[in-house]
KEKE-3310 file (N, C-alpha, C; in steps of 0.2 Angstrom, whole numbers, plus 5000, padded with zeros to 4 digits):
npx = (5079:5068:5060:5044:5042:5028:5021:5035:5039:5035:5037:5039:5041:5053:5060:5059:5064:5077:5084:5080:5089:5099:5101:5097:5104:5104:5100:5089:5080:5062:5054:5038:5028:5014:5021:5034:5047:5048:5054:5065:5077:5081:5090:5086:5078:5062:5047:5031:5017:5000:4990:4976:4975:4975:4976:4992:4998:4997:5007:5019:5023:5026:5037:5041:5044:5042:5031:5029:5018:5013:5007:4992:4989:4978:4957:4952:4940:4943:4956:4954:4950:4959:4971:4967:4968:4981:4983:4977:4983:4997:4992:4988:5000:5007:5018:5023:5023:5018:5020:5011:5012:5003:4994:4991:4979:4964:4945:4937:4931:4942:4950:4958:4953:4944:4954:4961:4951:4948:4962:4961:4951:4960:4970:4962:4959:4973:4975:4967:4969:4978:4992:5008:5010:5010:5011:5016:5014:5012:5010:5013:5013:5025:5038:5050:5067:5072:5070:5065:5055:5040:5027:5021:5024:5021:5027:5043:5046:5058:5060:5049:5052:5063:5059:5049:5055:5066:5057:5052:5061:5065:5059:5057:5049:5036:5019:5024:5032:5039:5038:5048:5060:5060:5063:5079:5092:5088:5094:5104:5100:5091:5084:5084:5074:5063:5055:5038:5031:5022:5014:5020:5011:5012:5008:5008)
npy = (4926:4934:4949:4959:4976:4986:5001:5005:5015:5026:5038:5034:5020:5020:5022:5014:5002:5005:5005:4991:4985:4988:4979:4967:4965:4967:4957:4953:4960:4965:4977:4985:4991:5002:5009:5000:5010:5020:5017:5013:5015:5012:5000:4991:4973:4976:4973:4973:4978:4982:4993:4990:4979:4963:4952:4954:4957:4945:4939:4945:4943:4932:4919:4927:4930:4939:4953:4972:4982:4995:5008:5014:5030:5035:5037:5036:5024:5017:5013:5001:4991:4991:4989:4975:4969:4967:4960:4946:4943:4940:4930:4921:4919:4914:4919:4922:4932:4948:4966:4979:4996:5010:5021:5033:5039:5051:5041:5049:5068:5073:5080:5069:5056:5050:5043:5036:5027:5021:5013:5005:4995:4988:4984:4975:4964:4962:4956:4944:4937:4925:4924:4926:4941:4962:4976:4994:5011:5026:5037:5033:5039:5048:5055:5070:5069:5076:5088:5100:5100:5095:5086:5078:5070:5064:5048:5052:5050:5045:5035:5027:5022:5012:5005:4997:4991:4983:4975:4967:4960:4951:4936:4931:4939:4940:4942:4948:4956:4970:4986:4994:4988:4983:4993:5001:5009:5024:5035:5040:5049:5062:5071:5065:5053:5045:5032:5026:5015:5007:4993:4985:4973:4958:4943:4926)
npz = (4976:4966:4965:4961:4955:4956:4945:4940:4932:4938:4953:4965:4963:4954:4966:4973:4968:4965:4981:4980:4971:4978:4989:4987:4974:4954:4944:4952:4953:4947:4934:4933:4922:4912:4902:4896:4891:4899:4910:4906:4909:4923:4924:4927:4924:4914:4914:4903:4910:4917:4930:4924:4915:4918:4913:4907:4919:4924:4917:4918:4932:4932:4937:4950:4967:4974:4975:4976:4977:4975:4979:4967:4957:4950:4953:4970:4968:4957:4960:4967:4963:4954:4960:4964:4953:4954:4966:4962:4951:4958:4964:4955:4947:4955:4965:4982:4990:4996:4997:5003:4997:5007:5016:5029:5040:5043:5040:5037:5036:5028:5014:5009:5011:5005:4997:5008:5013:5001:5001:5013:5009:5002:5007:5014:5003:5002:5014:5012:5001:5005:5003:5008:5018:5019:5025:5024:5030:5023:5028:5043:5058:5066:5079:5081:5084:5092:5105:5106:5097:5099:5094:5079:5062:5046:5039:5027:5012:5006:5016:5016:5009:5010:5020:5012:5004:5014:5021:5010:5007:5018:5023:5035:5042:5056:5064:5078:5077:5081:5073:5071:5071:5059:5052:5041:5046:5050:5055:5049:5036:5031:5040:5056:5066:5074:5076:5082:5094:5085:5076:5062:5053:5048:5039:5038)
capx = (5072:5065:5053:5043:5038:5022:5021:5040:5040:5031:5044:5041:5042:5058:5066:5059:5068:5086:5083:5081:5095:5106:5099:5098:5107:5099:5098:5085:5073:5058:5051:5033:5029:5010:5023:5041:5051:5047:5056:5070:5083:5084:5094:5084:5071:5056:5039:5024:5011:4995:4984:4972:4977:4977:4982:4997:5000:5000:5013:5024:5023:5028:5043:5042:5041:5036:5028:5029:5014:5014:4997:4992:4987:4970:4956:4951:4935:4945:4963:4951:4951:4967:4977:4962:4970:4988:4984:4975:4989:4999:4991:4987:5005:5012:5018:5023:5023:5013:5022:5007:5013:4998:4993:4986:4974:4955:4941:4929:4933:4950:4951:4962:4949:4943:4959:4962:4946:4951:4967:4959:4949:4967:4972:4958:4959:4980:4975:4963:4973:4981:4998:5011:5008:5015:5007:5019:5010:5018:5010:5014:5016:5033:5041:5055:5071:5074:5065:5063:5052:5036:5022:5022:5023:5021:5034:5045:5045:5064:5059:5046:5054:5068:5054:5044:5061:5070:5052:5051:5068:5065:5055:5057:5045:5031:5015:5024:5040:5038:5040:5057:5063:5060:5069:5086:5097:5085:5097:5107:5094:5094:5081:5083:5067:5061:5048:5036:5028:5017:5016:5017:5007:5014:5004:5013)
capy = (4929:4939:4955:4965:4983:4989:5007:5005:5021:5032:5042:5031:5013:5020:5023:5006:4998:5005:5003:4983:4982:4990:4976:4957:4966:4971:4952:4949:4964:4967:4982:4982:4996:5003:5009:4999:5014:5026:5016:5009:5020:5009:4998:4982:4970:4981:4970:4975:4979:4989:4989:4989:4974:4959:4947:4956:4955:4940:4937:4949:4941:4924:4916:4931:4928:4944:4960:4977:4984:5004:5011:5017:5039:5035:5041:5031:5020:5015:5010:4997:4988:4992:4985:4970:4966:4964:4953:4941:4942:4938:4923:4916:4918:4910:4924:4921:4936:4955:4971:4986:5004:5012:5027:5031:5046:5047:5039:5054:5071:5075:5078:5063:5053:5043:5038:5032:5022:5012:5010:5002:4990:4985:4980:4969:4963:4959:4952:4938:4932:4920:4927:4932:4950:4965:4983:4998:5016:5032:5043:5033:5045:5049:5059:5072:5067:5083:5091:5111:5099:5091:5080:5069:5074:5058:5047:5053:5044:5040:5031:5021:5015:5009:4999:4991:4985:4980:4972:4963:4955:4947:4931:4929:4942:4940:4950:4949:4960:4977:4990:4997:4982:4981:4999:5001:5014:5031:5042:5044:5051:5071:5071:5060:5055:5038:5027:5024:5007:5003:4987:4981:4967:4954:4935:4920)
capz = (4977:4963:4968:4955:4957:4950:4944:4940:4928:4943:4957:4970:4961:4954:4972:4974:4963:4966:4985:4982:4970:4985:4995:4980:4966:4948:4943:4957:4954:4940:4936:4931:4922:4909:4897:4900:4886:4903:4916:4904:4911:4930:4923:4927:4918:4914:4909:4904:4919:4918:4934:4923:4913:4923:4909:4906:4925:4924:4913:4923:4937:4933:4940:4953:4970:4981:4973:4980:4975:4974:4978:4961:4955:4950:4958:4972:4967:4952:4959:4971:4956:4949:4965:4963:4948:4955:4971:4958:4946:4961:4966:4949:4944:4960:4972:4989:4996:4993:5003:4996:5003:5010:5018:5035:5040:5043:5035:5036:5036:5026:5007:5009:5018:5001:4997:5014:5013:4995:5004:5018:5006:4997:5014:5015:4999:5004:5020:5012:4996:5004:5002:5015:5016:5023:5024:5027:5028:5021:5033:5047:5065:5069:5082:5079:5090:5095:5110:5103:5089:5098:5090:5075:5056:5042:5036:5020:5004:5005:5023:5019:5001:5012:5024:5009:5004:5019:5022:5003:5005:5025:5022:5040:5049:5058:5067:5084:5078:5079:5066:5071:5071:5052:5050:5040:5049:5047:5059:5041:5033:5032:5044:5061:5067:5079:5074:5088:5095:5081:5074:5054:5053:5044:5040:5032)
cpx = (5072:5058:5054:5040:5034:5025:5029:5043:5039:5038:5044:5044:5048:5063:5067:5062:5075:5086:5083:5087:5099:5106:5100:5101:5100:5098:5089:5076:5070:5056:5045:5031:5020:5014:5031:5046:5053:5051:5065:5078:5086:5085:5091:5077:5066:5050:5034:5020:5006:4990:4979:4971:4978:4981:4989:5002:5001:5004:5020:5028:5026:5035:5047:5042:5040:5036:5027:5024:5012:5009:4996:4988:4980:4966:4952:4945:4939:4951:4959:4952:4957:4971:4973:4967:4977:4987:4981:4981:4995:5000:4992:4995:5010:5016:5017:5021:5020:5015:5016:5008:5004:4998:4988:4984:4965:4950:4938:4932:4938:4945:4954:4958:4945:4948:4961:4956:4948:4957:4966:4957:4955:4969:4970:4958:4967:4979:4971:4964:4976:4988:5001:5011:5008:5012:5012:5016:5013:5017:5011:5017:5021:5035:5050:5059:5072:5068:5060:5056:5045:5033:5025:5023:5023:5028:5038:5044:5050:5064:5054:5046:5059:5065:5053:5052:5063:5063:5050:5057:5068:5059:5053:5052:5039:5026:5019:5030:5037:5041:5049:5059:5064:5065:5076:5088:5093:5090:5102:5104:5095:5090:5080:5077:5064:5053:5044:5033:5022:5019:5015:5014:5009:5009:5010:5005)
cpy = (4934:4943:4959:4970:4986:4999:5008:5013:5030:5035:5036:5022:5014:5018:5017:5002:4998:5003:4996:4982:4984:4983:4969:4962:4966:4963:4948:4955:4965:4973:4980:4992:4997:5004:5007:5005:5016:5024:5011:5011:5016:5003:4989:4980:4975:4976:4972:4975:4984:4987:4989:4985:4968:4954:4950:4955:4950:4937:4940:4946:4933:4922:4923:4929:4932:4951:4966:4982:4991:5007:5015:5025:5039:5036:5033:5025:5017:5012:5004:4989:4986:4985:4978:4966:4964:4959:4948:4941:4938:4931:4919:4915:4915:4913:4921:4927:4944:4961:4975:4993:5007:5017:5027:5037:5045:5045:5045:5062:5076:5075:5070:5059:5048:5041:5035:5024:5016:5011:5004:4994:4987:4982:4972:4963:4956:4954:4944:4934:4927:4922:4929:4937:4954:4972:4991:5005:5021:5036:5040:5038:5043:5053:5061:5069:5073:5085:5097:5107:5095:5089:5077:5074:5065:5056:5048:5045:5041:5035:5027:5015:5010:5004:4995:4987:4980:4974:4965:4957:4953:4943:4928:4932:4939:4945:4950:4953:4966:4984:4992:4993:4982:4986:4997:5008:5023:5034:5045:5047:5058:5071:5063:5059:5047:5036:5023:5017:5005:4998:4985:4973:4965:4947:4932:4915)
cpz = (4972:4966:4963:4961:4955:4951:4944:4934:4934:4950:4961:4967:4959:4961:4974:4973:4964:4975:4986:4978:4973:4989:4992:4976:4960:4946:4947:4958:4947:4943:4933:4927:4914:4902:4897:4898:4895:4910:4914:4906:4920:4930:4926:4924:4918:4911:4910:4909:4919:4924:4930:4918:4916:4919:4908:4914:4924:4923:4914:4927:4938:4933:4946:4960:4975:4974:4980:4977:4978:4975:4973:4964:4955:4953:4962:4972:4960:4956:4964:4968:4953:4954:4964:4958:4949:4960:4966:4954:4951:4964:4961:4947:4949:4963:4978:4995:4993:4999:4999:5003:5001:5012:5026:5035:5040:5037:5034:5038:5033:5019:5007:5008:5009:4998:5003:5014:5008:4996:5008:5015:5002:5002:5016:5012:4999:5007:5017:5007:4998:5005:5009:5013:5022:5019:5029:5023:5027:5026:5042:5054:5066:5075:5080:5087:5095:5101:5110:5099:5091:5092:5083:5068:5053:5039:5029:5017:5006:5011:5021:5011:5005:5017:5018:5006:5006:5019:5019:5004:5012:5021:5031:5048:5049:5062:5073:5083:5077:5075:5066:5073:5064:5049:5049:5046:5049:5049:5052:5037:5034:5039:5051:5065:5070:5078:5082:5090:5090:5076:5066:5058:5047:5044:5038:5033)
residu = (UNK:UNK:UNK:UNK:UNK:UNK:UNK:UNK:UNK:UNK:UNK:UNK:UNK:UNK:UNK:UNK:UNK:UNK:UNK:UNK:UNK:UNK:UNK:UNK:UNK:UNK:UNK:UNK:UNK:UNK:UNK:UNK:UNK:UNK:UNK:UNK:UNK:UNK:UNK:UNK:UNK:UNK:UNK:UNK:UNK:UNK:UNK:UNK:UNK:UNK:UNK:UNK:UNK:UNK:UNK:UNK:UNK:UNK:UNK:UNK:UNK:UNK:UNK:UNK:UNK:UNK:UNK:UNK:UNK:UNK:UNK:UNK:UNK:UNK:UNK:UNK:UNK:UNK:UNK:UNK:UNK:UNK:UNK:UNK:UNK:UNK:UNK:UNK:UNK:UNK:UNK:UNK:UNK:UNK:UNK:UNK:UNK:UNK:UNK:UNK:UNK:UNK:UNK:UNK:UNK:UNK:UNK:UNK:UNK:UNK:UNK:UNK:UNK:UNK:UNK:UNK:UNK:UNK:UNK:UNK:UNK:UNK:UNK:UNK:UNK:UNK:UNK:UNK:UNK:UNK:UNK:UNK:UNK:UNK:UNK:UNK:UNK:UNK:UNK:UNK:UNK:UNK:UNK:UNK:UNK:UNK:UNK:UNK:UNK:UNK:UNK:UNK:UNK:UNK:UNK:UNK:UNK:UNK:UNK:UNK:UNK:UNK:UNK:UNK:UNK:UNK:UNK:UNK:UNK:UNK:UNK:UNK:UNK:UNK:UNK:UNK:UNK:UNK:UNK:UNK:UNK:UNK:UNK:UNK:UNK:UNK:UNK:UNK:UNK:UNK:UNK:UNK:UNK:UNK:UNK:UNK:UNK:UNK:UNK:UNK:UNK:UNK:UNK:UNK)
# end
């Protein structure tokens, strides 16, 4: 099973990247990257990929078979587009499967709140390619384990590199299995921290 990485230059795409080859080895992962130079130091394939180049995507993409598409920096009426241009690249070039890390938090009110929105529409966009597709949120709600520590705080980077992974490399989930099921081992983590009943939504 080959899996690229879009934004394979950017911090998180990186984390992405060594996180899967802990999990298939360097042989089984691409990076995707605007300027490959910038990502040629993690030690596995690096191919051309601009979200805002589809053809290039496409060419990426080929003989791949699940992408882990990185929710782009741009601002959010542009990346709508941008991610636009990787689920189609996706499709066209014969992808089976689309993990896109996401973000949760309100539509209205927040700074955030229109990145959240053209997040939303990526979702939707995921949901209706056709594609098995798999949507893990960075700010997902957590609870600390500890007692002194109520309510919630959102999930770190290193956590939810280690879901869209673990996630990317099961061919086997479904919407009926519950998130923390999906999770690798977090209690290793610096921070210990319980993932509550909420569900990834997965299709085939």
């Amino acid at each position: 099973m080959k899996i690229a990485v879009t934004a394979a230059s950017g911090q998180l795409g990186a984390a992405a990247i060594r996180a899967l080859v802990e999990r298939v080895g360097v042989e089984n992962v691409v990076g995707l990257a605007r300027k490959p130079e910038k990502a040629a130091n993690l030690g596995v394939e690096i191919r051309p990929g601009s979200y805002d180049d589809r053809p290039s995507l496409e060419r990426a993409l080929v003989g791949v078979d699940a992408v882990l598409l990185i929710s782009g920096m741009d601002a959010p009426d542009k990346r709508i587009q941008q991610h636009r241009n990787v689920i189609g690249a996706a499709v066209q070039s014969g992808v089976k499967k689309i993990v896109y890390t996401s973000i949760q938090g309100p539509e209205e009110g927040s700074p955030f709140s229109p990145i959240v929105v053209s997040n939303r529409q990526t979702e939707k966009d995921v949901r209706e390619s056709g594609l098995v597709w798999a949507s893990a949120a960075i700010a997902s709600t957590l609870s600390r384990t500890s007692s002194t520590s109520p309510g919630t705080k959102p999930l770190a980077r290193s956590s939810i590199v280690q879901v869209a992974a673990y996630v990317a490399t099961r061919p086997d989930l479904n919407s009926a299995s519950p998130m923390h099921d999906y999770l690798p081992n977090l209690n290793s983590m610096d921070e210990s921290i319980n993932c509550t009943a909420r569900k990834l939504t997965i299709h085939h």
